[in-house]
Backbone as CSV, one residue per row, in Angstrom:
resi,resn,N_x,N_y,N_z,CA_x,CA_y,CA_z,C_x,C_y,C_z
1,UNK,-5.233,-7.121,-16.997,-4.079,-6.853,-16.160,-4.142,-7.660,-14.869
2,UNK,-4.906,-7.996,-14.280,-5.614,-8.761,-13.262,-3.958,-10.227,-12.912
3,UNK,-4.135,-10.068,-11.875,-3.471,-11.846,-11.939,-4.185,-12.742,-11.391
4,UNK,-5.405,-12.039,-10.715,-6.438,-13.306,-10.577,-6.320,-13.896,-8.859
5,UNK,-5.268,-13.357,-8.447,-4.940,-13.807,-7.336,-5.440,-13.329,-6.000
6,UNK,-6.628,-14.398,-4.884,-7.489,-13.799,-3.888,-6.436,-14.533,-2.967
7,UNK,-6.106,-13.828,-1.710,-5.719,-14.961,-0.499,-6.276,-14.654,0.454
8,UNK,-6.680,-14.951,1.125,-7.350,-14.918,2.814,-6.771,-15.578,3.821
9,UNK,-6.554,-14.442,4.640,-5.875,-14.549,5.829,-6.696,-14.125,7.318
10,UNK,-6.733,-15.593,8.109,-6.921,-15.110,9.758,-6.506,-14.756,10.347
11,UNK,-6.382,-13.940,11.091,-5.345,-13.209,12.119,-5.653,-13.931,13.008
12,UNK,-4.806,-14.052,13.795,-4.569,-14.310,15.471,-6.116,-13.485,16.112
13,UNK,-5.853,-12.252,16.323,-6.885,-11.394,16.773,-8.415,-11.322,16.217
14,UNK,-8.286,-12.400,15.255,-9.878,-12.848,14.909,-10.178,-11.767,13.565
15,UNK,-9.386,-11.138,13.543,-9.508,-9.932,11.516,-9.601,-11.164,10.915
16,UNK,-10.171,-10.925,9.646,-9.826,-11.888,8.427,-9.285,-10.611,7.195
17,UNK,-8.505,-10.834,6.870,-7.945,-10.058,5.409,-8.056,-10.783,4.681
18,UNK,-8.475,-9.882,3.371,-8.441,-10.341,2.128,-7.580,-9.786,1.236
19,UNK,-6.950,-10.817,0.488,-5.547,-9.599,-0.463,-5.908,-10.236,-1.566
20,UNK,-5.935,-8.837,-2.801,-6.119,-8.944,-4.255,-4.780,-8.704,-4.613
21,UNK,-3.993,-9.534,-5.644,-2.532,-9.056,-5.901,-2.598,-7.994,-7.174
22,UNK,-1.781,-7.651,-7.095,-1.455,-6.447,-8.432,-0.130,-7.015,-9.332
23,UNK,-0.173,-7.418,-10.494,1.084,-7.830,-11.041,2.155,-6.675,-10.649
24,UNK,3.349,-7.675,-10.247,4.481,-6.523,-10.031,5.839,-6.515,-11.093
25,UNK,5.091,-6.865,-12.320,5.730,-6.896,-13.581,6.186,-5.263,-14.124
26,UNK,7.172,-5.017,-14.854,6.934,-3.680,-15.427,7.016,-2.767,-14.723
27,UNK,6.498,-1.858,-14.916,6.490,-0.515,-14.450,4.770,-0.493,-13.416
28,UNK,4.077,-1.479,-13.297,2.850,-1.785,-12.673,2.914,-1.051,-11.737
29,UNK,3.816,-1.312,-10.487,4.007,-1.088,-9.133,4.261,0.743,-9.151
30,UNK,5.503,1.111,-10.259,5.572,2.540,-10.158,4.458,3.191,-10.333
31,UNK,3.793,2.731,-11.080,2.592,3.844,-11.742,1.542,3.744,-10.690
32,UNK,1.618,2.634,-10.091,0.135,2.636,-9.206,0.927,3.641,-8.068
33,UNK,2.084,3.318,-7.301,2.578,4.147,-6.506,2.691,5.810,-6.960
34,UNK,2.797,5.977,-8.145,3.028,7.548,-8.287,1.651,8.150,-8.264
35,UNK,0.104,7.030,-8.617,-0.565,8.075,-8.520,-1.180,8.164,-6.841
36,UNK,-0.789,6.806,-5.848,-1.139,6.598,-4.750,-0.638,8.191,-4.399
37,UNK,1.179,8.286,-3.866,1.456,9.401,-3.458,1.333,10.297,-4.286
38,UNK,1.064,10.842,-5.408,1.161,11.648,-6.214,-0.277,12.239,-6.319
39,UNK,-0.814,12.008,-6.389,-2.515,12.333,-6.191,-3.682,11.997,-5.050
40,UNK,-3.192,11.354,-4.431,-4.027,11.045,-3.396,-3.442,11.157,-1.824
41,UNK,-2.529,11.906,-1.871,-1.607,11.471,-0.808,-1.892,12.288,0.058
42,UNK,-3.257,13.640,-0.019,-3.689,14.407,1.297,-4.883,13.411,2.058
43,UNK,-4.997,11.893,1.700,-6.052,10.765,2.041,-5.342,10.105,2.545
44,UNK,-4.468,9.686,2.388,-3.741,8.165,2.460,-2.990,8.294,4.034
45,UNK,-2.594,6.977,4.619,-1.542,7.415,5.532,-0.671,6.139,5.277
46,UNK,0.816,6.620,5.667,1.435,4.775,4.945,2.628,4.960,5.951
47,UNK,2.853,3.791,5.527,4.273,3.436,6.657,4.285,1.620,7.043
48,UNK,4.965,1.016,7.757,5.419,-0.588,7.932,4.323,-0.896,8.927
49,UNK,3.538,-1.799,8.782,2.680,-2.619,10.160,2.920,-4.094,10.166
50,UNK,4.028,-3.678,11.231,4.094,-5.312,11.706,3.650,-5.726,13.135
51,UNK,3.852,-6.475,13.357,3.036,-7.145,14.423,3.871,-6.536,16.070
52,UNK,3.166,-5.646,16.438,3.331,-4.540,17.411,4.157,-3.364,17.136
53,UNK,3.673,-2.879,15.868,4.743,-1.374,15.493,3.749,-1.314,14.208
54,UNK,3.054,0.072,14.018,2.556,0.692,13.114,2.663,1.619,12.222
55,UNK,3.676,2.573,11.610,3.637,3.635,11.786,2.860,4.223,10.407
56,UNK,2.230,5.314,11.170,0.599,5.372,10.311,0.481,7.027,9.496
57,UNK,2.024,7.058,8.821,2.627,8.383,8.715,1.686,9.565,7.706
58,UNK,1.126,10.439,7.583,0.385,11.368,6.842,0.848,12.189,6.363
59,UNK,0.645,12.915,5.476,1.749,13.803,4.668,0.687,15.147,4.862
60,UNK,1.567,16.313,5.153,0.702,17.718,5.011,1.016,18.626,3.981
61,UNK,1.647,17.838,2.695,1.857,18.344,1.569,2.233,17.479,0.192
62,UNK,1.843,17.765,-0.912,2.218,16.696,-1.898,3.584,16.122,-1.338
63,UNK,4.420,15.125,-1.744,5.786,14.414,-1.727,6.189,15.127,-3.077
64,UNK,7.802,14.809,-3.431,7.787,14.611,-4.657,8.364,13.509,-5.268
65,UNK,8.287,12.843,-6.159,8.585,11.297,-6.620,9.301,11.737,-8.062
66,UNK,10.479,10.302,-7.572,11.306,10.097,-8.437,11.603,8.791,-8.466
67,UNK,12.288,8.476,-9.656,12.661,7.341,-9.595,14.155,7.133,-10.406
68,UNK,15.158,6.389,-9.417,16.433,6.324,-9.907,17.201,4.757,-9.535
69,UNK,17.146,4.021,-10.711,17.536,2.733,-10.632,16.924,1.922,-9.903
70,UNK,15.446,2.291,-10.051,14.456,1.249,-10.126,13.753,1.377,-8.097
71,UNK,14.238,2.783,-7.770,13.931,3.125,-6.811,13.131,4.209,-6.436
72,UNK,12.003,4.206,-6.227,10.432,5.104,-6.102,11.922,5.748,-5.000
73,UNK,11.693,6.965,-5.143,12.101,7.755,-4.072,10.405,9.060,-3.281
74,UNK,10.033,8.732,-2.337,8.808,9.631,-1.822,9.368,10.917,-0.886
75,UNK,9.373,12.083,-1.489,10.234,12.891,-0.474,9.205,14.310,-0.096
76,UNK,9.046,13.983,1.063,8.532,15.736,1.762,9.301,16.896,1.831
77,UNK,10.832,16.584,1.765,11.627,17.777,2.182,12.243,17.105,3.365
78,UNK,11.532,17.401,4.827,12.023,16.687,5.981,12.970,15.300,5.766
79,UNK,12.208,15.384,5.352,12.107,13.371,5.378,11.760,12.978,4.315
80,UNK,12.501,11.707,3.701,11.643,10.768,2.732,12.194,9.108,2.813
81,UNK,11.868,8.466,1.811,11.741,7.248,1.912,12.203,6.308,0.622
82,UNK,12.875,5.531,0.109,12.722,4.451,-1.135,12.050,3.415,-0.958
83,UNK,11.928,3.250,-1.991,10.846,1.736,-2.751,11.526,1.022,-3.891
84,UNK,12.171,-0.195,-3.797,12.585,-0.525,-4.719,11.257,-1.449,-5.960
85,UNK,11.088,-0.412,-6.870,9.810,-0.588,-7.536,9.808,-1.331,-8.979
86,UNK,11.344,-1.442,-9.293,11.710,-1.697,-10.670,13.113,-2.544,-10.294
87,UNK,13.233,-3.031,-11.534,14.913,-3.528,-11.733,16.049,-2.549,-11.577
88,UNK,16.870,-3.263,-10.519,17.550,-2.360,-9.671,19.226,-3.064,-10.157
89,UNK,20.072,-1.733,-10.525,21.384,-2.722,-11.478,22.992,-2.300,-10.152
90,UNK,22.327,-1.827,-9.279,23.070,-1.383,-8.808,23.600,-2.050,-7.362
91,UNK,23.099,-3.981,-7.442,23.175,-4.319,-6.386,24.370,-5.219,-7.164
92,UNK,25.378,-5.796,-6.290,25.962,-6.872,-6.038,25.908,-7.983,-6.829
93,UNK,24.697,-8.428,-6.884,24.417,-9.232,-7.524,23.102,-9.446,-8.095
94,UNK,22.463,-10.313,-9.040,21.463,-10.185,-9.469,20.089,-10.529,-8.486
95,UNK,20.800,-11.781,-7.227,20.126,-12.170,-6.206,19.673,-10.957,-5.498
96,UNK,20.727,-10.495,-4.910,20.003,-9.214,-4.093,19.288,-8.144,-5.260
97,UNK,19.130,-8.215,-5.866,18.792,-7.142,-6.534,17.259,-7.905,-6.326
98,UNK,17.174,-9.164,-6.738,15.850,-9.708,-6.975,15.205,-9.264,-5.382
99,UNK,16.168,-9.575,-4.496,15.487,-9.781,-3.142,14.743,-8.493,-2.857
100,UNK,15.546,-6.860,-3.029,15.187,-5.830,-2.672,13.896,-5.497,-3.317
101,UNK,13.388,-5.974,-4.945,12.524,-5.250,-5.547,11.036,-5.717,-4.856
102,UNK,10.004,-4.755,-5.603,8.849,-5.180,-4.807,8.815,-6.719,-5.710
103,UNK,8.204,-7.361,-4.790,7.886,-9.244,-4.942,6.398,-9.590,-4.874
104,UNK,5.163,-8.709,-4.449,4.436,-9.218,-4.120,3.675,-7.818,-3.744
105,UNK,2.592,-7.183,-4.963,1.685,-6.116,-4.575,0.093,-6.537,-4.409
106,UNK,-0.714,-6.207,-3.241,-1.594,-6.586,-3.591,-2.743,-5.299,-2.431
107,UNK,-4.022,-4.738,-3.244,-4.545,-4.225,-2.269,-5.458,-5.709,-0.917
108,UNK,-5.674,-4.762,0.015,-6.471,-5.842,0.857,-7.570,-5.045,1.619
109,UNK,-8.360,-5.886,1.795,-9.940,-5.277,3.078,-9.699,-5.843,4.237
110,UNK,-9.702,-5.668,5.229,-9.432,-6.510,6.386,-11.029,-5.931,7.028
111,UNK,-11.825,-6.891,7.872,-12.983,-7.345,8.505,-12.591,-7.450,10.397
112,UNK,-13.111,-6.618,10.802,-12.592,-6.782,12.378,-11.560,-6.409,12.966
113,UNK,-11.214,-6.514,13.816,-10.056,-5.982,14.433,-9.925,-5.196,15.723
114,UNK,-9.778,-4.179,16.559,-9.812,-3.645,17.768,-10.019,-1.990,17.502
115,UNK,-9.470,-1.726,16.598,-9.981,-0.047,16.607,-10.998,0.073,15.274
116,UNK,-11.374,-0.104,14.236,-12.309,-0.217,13.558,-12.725,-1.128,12.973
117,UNK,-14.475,-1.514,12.272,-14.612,-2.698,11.905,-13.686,-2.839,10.607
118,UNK,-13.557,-2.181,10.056,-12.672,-2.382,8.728,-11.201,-1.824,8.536
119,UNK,-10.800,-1.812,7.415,-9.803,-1.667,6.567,-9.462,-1.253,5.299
120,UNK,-9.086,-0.830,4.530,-8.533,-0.826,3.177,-7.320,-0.254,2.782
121,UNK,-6.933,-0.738,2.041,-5.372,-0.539,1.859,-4.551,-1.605,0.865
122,UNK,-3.354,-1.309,0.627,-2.291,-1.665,-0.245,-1.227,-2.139,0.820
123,UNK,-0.602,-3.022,-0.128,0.794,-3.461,1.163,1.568,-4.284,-0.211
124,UNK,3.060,-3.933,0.000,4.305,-4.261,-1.087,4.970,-5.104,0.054
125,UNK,5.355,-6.224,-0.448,6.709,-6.847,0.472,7.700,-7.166,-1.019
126,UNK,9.058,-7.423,-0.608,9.789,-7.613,-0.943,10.534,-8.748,-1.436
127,UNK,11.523,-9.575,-2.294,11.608,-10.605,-2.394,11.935,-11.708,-1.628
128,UNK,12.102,-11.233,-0.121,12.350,-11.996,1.170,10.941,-12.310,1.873
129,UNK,9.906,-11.854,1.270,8.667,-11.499,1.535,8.101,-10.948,2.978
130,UNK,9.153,-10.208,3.320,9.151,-8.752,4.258,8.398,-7.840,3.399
131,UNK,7.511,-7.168,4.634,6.688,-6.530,4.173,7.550,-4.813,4.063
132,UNK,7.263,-4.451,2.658,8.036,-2.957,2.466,7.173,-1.940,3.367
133,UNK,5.652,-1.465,2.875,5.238,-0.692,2.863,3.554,-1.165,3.240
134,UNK,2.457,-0.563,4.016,1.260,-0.574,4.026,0.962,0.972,3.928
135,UNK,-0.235,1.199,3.119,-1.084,1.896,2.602,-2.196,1.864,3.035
136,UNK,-2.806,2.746,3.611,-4.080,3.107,4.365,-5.303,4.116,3.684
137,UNK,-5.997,3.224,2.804,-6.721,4.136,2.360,-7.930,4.798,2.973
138,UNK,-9.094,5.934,2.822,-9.729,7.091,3.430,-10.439,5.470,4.439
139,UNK,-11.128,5.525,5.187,-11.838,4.578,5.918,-13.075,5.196,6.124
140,UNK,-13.973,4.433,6.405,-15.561,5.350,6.191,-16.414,5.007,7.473
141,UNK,-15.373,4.266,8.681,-15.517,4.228,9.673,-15.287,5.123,10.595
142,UNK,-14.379,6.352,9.728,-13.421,7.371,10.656,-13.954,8.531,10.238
143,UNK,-14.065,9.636,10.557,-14.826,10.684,10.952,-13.339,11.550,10.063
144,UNK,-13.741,13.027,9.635,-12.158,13.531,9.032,-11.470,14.252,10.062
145,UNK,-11.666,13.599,11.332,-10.251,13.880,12.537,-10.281,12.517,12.789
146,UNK,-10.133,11.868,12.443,-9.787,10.117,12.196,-10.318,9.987,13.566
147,UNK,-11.709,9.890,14.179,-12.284,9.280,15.194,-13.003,8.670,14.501
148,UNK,-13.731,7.529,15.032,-14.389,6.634,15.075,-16.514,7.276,14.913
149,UNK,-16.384,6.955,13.757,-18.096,7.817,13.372,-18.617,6.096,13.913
150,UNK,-19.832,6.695,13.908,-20.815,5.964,14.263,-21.327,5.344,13.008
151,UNK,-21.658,5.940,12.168,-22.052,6.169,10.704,-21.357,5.718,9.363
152,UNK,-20.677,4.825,8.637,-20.271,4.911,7.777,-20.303,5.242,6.803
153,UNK,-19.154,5.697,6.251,-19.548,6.822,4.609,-18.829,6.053,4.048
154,UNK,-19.660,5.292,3.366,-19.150,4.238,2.175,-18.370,4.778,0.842
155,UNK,-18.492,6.002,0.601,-18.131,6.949,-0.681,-16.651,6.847,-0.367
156,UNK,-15.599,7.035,0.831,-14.602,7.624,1.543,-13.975,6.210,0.384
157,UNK,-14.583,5.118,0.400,-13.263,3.646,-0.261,-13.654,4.185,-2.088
158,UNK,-13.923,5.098,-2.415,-13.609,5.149,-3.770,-12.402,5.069,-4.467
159,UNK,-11.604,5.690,-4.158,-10.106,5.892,-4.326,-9.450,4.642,-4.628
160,UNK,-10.088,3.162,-3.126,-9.682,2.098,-2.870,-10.011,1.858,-4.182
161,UNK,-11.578,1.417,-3.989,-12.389,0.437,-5.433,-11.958,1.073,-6.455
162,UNK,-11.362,2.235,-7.529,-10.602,2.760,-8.257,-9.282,2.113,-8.574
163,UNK,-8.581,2.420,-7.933,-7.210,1.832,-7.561,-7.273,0.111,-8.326
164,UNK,-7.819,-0.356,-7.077,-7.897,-1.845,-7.529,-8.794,-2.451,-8.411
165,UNK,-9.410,-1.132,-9.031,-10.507,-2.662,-10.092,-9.463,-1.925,-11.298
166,UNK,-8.634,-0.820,-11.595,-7.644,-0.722,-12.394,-6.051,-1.653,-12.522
167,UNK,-6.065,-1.506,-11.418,-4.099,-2.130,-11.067,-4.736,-4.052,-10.662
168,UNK,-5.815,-3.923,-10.184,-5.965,-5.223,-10.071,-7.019,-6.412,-10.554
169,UNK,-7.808,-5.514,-11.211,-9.010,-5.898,-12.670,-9.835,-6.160,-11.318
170,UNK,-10.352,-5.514,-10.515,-11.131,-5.859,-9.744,-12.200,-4.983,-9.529
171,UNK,-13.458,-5.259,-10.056,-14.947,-4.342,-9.771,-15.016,-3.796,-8.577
């Protein structure tokens, strides 16, 4: 299942990321997303990180997920969110339709940075290659009131290394 695909990226701020892609063929993207929020989602925190805006949203109860014309719907009740995760028939044209779906899944590790040495996580952009969504998986730098341990608990990225040596053939 693998596509084989490593990229590495420097940040400005001296991080280096690494992104493993996930084919976003098929139903790939739904299934990895339903079991992200669907099973793991009292770990995870997700929401858009772009370059000065984070939002690093946590859920205090399962979501529930659906999907309708090729759109992950993630809903708490309050609030929820779409993902265009599949072939979507309900745009205009076939262009926008291409543009909205996910274009580009891949988990990543990022190395450095200003609030912890690491990272792990998932991130979807779109066919404009705007980024949809980042995914924050457990960190083993962070203590479970998300402070900063001294100590790392290497066990906390299982979920990660799971995730991606399945969706992305990666050990």
């Amino acid at each position: 299942m693998a596509d084989d695909t490593r990229d590495v990226v420097h940040e400005p701020d001296g991080s280096v990321t690494e992104y493993i892609d996930v084919p976003v063929t098929g139903d790939t993207v739904q299934r990895l997303l339903g079991e992200v929020f669907g099973e793991h989602w009292a770990v995870i925190s997700a929401g858009p990180v772009i370059e000065g805006a984070a939002y690093e949203i946590r859920f205090t109860a399962p979501p529930r997920l659906s999907v309708l014309d090729g759109y992950l719907t993630v809903d708490t009740g309050p609030w929820h969110f779409h993902l265009c995760v599949k072939d979507h028939h309900g745009a205009k044209t076939p262009e926008v339709a291409r543009l909205r779906r996910v274009a580009r899944a891949a988990f990543f590790r990022t190395e450095g940075g200003s609030c912890v040495p690491g990272a792990w996580g998932l991130r979807l952009w779109n066919g404009r290659g705007e980024q949809m969504i980042t995914v924050y998986f457990p960190n083993p730098w962070l203590d479970d009131g998300l402070e900063r341990s001294r100590h790392p608990r290497w066990e906390l990225t299982a979920v990660w290394d799971d995730l991606r040596a399945r969706y992305a053939g990666r050990a």
